[in-house]
C-alpha positions as a LaTeX table, in Angstrom:
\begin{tabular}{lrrr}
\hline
Residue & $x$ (\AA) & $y$ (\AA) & $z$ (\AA) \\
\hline
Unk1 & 38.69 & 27.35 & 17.91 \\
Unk2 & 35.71 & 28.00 & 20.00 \\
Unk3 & 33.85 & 28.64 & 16.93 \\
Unk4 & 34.71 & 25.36 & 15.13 \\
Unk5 & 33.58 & 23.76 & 18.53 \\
Unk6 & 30.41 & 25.65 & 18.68 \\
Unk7 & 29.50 & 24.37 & 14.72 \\
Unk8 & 31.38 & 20.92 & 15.84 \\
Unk9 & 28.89 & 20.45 & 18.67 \\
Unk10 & 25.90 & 21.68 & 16.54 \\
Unk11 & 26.47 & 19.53 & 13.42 \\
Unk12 & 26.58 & 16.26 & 16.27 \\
Unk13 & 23.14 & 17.34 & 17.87 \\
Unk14 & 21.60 & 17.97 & 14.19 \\
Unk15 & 22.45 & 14.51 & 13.32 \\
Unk16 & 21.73 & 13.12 & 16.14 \\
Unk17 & 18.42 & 14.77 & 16.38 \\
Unk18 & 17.54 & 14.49 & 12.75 \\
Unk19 & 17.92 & 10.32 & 13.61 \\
Unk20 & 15.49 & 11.04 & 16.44 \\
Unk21 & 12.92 & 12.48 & 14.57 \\
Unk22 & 13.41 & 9.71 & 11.91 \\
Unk23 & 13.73 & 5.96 & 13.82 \\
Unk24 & 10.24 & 5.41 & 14.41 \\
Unk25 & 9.61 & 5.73 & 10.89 \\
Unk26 & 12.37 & 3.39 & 10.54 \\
Unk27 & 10.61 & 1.06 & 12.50 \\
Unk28 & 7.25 & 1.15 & 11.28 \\
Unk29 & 8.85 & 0.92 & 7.51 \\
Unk30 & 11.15 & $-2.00$ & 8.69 \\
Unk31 & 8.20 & $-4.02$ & 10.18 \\
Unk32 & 5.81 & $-4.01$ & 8.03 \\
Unk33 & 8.69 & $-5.22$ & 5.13 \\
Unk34 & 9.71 & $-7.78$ & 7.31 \\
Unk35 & 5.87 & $-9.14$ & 7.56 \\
Unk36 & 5.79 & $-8.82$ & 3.90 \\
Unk37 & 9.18 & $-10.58$ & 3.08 \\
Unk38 & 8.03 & $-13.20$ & 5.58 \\
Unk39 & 4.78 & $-13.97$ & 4.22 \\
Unk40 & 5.06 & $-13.03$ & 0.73 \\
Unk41 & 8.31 & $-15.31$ & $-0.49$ \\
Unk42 & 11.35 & $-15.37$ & $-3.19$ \\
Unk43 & 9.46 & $-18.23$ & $-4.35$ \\
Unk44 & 5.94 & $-16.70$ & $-4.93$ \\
Unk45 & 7.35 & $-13.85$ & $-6.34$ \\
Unk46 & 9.27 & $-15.71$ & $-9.30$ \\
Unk47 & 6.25 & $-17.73$ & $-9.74$ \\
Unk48 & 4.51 & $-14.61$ & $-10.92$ \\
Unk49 & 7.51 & $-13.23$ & $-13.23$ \\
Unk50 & 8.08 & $-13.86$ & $-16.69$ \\
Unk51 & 9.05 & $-11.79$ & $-20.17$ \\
Unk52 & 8.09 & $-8.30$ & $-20.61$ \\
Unk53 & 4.70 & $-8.14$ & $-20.75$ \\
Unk54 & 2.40 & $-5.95$ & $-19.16$ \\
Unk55 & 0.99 & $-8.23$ & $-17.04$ \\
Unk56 & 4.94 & $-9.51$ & $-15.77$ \\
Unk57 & 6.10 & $-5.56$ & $-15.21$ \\
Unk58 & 3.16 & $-4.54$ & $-13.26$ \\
Unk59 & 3.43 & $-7.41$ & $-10.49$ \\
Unk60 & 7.60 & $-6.61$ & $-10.34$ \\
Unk61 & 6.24 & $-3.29$ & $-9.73$ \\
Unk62 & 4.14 & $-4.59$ & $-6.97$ \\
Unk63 & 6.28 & $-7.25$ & $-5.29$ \\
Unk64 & 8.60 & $-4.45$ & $-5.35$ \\
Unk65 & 6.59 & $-1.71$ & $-3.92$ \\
Unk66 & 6.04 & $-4.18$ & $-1.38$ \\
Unk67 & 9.55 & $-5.45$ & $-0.64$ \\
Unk68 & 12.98 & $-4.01$ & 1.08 \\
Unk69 & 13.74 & $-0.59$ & 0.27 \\
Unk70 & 17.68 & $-1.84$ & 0.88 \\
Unk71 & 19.73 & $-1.45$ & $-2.27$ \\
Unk72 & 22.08 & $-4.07$ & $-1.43$ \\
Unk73 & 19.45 & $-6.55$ & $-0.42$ \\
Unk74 & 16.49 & $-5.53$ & $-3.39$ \\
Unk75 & 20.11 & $-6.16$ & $-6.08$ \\
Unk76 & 20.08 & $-9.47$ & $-4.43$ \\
Unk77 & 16.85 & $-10.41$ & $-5.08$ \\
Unk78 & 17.02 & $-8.93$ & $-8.70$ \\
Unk79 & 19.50 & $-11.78$ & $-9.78$ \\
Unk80 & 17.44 & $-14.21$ & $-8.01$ \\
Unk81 & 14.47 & $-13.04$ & $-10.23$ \\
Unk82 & 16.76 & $-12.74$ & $-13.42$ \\
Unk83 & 18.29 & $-16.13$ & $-12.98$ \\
Unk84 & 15.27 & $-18.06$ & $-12.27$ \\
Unk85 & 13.99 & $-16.97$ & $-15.74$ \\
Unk86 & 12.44 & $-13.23$ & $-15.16$ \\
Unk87 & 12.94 & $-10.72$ & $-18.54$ \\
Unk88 & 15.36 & $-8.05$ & $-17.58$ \\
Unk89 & 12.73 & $-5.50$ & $-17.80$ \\
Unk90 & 10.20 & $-6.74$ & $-14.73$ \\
Unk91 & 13.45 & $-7.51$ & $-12.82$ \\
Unk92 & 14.74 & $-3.85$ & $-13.43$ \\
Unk93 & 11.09 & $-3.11$ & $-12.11$ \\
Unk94 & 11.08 & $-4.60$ & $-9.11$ \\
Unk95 & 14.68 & $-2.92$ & $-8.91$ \\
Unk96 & 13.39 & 0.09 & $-9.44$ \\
Unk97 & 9.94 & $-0.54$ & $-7.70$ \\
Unk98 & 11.97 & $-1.63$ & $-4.20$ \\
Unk99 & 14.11 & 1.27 & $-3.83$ \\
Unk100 & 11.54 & 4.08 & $-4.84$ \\
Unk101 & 8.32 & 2.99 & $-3.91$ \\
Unk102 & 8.51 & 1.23 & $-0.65$ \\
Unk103 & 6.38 & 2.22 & 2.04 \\
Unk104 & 9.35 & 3.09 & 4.39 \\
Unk105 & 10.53 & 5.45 & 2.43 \\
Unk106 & 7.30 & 7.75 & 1.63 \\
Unk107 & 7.30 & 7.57 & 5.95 \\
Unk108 & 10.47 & 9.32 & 5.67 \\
Unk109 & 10.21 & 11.60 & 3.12 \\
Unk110 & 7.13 & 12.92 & 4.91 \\
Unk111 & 8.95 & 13.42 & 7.89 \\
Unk112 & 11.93 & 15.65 & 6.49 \\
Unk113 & 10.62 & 16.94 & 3.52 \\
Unk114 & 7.11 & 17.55 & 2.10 \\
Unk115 & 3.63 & 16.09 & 0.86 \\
Unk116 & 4.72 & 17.51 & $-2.59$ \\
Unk117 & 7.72 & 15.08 & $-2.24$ \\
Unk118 & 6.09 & 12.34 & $-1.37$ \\
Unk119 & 3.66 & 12.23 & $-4.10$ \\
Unk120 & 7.12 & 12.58 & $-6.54$ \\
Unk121 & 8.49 & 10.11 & $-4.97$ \\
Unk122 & 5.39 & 7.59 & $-6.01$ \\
Unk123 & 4.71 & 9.10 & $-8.87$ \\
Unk124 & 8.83 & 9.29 & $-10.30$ \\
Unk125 & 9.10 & 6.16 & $-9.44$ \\
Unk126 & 5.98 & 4.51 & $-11.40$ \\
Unk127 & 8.09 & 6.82 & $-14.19$ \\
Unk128 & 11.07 & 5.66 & $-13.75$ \\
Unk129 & 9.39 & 2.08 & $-14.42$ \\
Unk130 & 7.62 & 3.12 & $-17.46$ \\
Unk131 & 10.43 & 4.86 & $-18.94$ \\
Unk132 & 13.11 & 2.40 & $-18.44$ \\
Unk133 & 10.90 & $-0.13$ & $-20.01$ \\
Unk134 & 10.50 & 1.97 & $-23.40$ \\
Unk135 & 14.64 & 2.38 & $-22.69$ \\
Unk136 & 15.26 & $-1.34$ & $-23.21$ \\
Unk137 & 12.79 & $-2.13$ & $-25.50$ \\
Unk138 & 14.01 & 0.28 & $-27.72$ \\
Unk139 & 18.24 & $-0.12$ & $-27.16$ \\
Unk140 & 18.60 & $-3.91$ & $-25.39$ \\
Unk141 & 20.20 & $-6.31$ & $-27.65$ \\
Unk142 & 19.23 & $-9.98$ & $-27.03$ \\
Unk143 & 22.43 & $-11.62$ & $-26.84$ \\
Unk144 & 23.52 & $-8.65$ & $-24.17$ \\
Unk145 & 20.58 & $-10.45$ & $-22.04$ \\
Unk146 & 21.38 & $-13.92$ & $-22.76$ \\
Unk147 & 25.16 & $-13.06$ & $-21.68$ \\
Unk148 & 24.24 & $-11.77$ & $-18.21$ \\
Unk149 & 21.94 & $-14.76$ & $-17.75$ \\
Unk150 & 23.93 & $-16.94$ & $-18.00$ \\
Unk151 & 26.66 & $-14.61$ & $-16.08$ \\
Unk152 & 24.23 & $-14.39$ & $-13.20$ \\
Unk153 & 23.55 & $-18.18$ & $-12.83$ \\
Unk154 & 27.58 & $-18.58$ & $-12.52$ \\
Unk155 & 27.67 & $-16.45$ & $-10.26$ \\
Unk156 & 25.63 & $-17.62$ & $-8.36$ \\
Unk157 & 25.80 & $-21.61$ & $-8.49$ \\
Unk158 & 22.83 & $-23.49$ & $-7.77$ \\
Unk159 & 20.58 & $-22.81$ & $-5.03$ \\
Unk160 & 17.44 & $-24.58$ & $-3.12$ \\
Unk161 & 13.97 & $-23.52$ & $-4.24$ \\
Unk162 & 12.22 & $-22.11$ & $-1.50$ \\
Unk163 & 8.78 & $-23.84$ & $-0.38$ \\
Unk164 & 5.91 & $-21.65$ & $-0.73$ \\
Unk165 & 4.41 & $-21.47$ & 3.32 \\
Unk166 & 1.06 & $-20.55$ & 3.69 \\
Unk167 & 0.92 & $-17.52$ & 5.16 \\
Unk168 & $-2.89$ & $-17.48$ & 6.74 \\
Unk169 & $-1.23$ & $-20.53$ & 9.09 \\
Unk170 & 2.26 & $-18.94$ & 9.11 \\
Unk171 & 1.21 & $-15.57$ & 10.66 \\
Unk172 & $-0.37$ & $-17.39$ & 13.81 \\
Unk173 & 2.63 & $-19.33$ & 14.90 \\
Unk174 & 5.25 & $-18.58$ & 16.85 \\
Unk175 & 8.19 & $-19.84$ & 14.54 \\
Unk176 & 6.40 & $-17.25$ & 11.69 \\
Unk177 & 7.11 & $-13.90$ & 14.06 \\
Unk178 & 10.67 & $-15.28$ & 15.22 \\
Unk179 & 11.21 & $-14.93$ & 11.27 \\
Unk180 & 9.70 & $-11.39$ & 11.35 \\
Unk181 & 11.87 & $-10.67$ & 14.19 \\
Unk182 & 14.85 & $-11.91$ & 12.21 \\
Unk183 & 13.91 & $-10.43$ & 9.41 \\
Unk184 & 13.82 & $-6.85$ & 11.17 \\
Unk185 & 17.49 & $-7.48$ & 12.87 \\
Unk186 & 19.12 & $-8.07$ & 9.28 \\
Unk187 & 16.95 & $-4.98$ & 8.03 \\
Unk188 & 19.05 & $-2.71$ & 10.58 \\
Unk189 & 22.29 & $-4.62$ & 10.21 \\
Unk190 & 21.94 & $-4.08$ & 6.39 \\
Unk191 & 21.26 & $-0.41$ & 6.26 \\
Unk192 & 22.64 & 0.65 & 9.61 \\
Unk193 & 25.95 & 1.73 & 7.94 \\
Unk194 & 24.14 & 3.98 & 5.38 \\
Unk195 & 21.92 & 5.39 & 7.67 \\
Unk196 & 24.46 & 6.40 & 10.34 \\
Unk197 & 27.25 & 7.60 & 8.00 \\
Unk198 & 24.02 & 9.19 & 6.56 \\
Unk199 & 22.78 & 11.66 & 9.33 \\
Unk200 & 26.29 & 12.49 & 10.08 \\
Unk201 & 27.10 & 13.56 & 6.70 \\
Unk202 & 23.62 & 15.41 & 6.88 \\
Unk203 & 24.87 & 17.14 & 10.16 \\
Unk204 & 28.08 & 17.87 & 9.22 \\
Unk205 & 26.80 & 19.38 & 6.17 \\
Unk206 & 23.99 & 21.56 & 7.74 \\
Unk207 & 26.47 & 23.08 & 10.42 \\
Unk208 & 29.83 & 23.80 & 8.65 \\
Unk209 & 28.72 & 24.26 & 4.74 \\
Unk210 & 28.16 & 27.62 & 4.15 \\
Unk211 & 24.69 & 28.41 & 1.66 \\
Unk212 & 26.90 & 29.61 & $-1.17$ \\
Unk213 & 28.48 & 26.43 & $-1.66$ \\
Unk214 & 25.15 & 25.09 & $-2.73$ \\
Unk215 & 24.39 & 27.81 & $-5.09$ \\
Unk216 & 27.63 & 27.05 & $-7.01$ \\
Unk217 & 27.07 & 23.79 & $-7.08$ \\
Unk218 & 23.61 & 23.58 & $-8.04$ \\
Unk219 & 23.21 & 26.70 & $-10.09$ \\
Unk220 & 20.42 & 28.08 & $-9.58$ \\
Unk221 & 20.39 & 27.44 & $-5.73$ \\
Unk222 & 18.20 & 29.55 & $-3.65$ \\
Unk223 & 16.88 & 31.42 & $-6.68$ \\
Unk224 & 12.77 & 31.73 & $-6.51$ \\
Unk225 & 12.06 & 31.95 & $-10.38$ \\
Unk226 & 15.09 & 29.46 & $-11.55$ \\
Unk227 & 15.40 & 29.03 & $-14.99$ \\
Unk228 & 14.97 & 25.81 & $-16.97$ \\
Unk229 & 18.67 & 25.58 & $-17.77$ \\
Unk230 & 19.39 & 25.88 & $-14.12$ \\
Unk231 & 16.64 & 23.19 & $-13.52$ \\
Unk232 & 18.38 & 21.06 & $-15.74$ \\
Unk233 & 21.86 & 21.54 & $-14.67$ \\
Unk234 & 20.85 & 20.92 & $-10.88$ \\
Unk235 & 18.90 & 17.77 & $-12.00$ \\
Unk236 & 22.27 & 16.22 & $-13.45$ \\
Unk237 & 24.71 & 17.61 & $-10.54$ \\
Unk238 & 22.34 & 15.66 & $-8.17$ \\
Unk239 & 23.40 & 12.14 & $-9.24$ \\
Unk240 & 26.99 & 13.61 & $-9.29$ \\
Unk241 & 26.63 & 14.52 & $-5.63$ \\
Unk242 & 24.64 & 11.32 & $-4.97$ \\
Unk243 & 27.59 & 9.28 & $-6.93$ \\
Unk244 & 30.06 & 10.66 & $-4.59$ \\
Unk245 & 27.79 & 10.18 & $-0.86$ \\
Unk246 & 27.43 & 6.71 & $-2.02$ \\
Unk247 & 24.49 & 6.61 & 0.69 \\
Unk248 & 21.56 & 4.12 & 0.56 \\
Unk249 & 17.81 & 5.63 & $-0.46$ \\
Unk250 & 17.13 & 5.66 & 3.56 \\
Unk251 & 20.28 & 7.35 & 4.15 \\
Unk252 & 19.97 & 9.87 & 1.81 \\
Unk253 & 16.78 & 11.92 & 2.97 \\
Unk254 & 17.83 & 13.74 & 5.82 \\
Unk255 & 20.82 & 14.92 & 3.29 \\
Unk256 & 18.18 & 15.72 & 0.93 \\
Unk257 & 16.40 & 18.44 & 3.62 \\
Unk258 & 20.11 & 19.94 & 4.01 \\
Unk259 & 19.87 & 20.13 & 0.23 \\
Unk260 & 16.05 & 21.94 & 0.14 \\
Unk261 & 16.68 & 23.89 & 2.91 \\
Unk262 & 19.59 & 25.65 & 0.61 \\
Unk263 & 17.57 & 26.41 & $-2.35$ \\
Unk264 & 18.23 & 23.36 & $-4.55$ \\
Unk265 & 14.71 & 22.59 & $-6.71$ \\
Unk266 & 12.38 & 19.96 & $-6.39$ \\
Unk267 & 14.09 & 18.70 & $-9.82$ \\
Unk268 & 17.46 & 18.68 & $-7.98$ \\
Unk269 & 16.21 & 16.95 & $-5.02$ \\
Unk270 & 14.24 & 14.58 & $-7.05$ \\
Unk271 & 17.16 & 13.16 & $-8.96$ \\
Unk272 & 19.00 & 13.08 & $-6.40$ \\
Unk273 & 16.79 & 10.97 & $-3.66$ \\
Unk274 & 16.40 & 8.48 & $-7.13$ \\
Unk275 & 20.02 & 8.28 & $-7.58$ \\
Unk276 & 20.83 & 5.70 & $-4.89$ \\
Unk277 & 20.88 & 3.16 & $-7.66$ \\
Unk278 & 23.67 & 4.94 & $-10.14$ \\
Unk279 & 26.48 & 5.17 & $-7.04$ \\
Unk280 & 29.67 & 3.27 & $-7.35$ \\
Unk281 & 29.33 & 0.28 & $-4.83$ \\
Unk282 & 26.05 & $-0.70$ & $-6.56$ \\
Unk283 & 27.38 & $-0.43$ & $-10.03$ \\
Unk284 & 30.26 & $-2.86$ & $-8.57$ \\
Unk285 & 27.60 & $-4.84$ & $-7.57$ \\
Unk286 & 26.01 & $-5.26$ & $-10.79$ \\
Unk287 & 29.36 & $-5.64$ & $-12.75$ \\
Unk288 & 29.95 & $-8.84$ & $-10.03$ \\
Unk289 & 26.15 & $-10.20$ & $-11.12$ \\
Unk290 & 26.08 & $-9.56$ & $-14.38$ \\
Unk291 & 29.44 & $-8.34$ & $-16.11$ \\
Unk292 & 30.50 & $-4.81$ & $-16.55$ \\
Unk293 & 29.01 & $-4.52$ & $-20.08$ \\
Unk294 & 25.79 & $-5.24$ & $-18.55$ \\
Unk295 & 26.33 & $-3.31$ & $-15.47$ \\
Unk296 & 27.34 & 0.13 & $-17.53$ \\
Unk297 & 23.85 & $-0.66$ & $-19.84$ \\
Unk298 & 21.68 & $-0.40$ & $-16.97$ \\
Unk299 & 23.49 & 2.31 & $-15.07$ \\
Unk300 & 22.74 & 4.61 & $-18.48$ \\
Unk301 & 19.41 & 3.20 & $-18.51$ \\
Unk302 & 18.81 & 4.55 & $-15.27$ \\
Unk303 & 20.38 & 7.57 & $-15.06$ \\
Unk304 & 18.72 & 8.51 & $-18.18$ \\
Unk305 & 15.46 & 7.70 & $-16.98$ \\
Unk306 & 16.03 & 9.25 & $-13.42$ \\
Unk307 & 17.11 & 13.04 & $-14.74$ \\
Unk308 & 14.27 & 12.55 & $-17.56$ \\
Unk309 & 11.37 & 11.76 & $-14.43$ \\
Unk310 & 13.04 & 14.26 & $-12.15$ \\
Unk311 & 12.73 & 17.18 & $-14.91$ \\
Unk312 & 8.95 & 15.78 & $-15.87$ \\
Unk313 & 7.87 & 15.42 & $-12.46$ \\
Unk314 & 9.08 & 19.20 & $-11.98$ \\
Unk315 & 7.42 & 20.71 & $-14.79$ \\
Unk316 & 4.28 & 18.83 & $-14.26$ \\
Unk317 & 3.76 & 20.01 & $-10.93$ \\
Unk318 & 4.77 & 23.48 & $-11.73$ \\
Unk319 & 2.02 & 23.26 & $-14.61$ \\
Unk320 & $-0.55$ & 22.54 & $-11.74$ \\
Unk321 & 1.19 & 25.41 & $-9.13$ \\
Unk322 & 1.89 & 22.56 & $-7.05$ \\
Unk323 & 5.56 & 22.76 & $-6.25$ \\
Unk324 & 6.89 & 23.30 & $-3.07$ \\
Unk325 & 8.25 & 26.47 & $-1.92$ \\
Unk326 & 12.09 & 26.37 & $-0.71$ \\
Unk327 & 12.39 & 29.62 & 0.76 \\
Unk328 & 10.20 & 28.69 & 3.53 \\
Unk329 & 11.71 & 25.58 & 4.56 \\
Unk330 & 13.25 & 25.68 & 8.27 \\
Unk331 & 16.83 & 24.81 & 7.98 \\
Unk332 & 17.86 & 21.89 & 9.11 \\
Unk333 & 19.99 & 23.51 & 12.13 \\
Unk334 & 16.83 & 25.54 & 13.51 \\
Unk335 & 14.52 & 22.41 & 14.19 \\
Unk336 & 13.30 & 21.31 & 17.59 \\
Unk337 & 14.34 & 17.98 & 17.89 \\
Unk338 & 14.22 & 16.76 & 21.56 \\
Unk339 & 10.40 & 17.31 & 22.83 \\
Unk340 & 7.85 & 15.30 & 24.74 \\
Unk341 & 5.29 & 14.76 & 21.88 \\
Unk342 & 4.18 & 12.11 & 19.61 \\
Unk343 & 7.56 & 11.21 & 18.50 \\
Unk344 & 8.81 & 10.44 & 21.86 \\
Unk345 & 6.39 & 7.40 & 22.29 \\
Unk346 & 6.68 & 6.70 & 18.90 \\
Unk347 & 10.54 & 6.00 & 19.61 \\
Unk348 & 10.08 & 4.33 & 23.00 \\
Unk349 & 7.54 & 1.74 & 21.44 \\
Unk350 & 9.80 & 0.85 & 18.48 \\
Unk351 & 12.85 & 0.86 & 20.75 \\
Unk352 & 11.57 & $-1.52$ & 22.96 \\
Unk353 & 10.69 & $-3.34$ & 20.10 \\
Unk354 & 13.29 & $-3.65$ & 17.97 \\
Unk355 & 15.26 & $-4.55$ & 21.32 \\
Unk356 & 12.42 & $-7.54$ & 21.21 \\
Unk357 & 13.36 & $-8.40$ & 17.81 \\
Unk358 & 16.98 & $-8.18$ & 18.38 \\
Unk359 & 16.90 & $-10.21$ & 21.04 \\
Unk360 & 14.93 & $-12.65$ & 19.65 \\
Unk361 & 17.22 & $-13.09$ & 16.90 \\
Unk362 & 20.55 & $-12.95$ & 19.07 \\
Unk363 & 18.84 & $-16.15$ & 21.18 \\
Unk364 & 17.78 & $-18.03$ & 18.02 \\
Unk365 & 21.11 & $-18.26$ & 16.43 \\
Unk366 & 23.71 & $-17.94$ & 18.82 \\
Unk367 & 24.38 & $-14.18$ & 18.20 \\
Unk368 & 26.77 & $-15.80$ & 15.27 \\
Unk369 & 26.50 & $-13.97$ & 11.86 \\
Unk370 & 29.02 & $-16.05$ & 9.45 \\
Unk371 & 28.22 & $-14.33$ & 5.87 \\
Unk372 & 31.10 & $-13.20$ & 4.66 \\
Unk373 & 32.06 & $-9.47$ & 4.49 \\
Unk374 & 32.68 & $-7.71$ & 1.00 \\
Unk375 & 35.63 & $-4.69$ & 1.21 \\
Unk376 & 32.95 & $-2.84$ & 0.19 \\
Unk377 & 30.68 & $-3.64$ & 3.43 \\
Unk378 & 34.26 & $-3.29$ & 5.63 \\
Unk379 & 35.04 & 0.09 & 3.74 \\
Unk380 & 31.52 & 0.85 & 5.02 \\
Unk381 & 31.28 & $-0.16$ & 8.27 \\
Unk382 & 34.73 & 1.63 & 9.39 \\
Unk383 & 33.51 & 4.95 & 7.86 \\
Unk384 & 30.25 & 4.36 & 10.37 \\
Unk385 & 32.54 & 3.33 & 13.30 \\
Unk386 & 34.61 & 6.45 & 12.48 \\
Unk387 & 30.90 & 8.93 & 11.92 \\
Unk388 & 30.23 & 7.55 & 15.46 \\
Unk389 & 33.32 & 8.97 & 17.39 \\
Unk390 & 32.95 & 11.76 & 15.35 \\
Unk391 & 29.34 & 11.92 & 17.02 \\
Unk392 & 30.33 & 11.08 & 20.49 \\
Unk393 & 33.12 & 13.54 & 19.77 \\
Unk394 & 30.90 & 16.88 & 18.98 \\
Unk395 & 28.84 & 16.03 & 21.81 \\
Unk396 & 31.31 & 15.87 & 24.39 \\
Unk397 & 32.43 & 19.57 & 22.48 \\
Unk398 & 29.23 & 21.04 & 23.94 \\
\hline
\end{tabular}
């Protein structure tokens, strides 16, 4: 018993202090999408997005890359862009492009992982892009298209167009930062769910699984010279773990340290940081927007393309000696979390902040929220109510 405490209490403080060492990343990453959302609109993006051409892809890439890294709220978008006339391949792009490439999330990555996984991060995910256009150029039948067009727009119903503000006069008024402000509230209230559940998983995780787990499950695990069948196996078990944590891109890095810190290769962790878009709530999602014929199409599409970039951005920089070494990563359980350093009044600034924004919003509108709940968000939100006893729980254990 006073063992399972001991590891109780210790998986609590890891997650815990793995959030510490991670919010004011969230914060920075959350404000400057907020700006962008504000100032850059639905409206202006759709304006620039047509049929597959280069020209169409490569501005979905960038209205992406400079968009929410949410999944839930970059899938809601995607319609918006495929029902207002967009080819399916620029709106898979800005799919793709808003998840992987977002500024937020390279912020992250840095902080738990590595350079080397930050550049594969940016680098996969202008892949990912690239290959899932060949994909569905090659294998996309028209009338598949044309049936989750119009499948989309019913599912939809009609909708306002959205006036195009100019931003130069928007970004010196008042009413434009109360819509940053609001803008940063629903940013935490979508992904706070993910993100909690996610650094308790992480903590749990790093405390009570034992290393051998991970070298049966990835094969391979902890091995210095793995070979390429090993690669390959651990880059398809990490959407099958991914698939089953059914955590958002943001709540899936610290995880991914637990994972590197084990042994599992920069292929494995790759594939499975790119995976947040092949889990089962977003494929539900799709099915919902789309139809499940659709839906299943692009959740091949992507897993295809995700192992394919995760084993070519492996090789690649193992060609150049640039991979990064897992048997010298600190585990997850040995960091220092809770210093007086730069992250300290990194975290007090964004705190006070974000209790700013919060505030701002709360005042503006009441503190009412009516949008309707989907089982999937209630499913969601009492696993987070139940990771937060849990937390409260291990600390009180110490």
């Amino acid at each position: 018993m006073e063992a399972f405490l001991k590891s109780y209490h210790e998986a609590a403080v890891t997650s815990l202090g793995l959030f510490w060492m991670a919010f004011w990343a969230f914060g920075l990453g959350y404000l400057i999408s907020s700006m962008i959302q504000v100032f850059v609109t639905r409206e202006r993006m759709k304006k620039g997005m047509g049929e597959a051409g280069a020209k169409s892809v490569a501005l979905a890439t960038f209205f992406g890359f400079i968009s929410s890294s949410c999944s839930f709220a970059a899938l809601a978008t995607t319609r918006s862009l495929f029902t207002k006339g967009a080819g399916l391949v620029p709106a898979l792009a800005f799919l793709l492009a808003s998840t992987n490439l977002v500024i937020e999330l390279g912020i992250i990555i840095a902080v738990f992982l590595s350079w080397q996984f930050v550049v594969g991060e940016y680098v996969g995910g202008l892949l990912l892009i690239l290959l899932m256009w060949i994909m569905v150029k090659l294998t996309l039948p028209q009338h598949l298209e044309d049936q989750a067009r119009q499948h989309a727009k019913e599912a939809m119903g009609e909708s306002q167009e959205e006036n195009i503000p100019d931003w130069k006069k928007l970004i010196r008024t008042t009413e434009g930062w109360r819509k940053v402000a609001n803008r940063y509230a629903m940013e935490w209230a979508m992904v706070w769910k993910d993100v909690t559940i996610g650094f308790t998983v992480a903590g749990i995780i790093a405390a009570f699984v034992p290393k051998s787990f991970f070298q049966t499950l990835f094969v391979g695990a902890g091995s210095s010279h793995p070979a390429m069948w090993e690669i390959l196996v651990q880059t398809i078990v990490g959407p099958v773990a991914a698939f089953f944590t059914f955590i958002g891109s943001m709540g899936n890095i610290p995880l991914a340290a637990v994972l590197f810190s084990n042994g599992v290769s920069f292929a494995g962790i790759l594939a499975f940081i790119f995976s947040d878009l092949v889990v089962f709530p977003v494929l539900r999602i799709q099915a919902e927007y789309y139809g499940w014929k659709m839906a299943l199409y692009i959740l091949v599409v992507f897993l295809t393309v995700l192992i394919g970039t995760a084993i070519l951005i492996h090789f690649g920089f193992s060609f150049m000696g640039m991979l990064p070494d897992s048997s010298v990563a600190k585990s997850v359980t040995d960091r220092e979390f809770f210093n007086i350093d730069y992250t300290l009044y990194l975290n007090m600034g964004f705190l006070l902040m974000s209790a700013g924004f919060v505030g701002w919003k709360i005042k503006g509108n009441g503190g009412h929220d009516m949008e309707e709940k989907s089982l999937g968000d209630k499913i969601l939100f009492w696993l987070a109510i139940m990771a937060l006893v849990w937390l409260i729980g291990g600390l009180l254990a110490g």
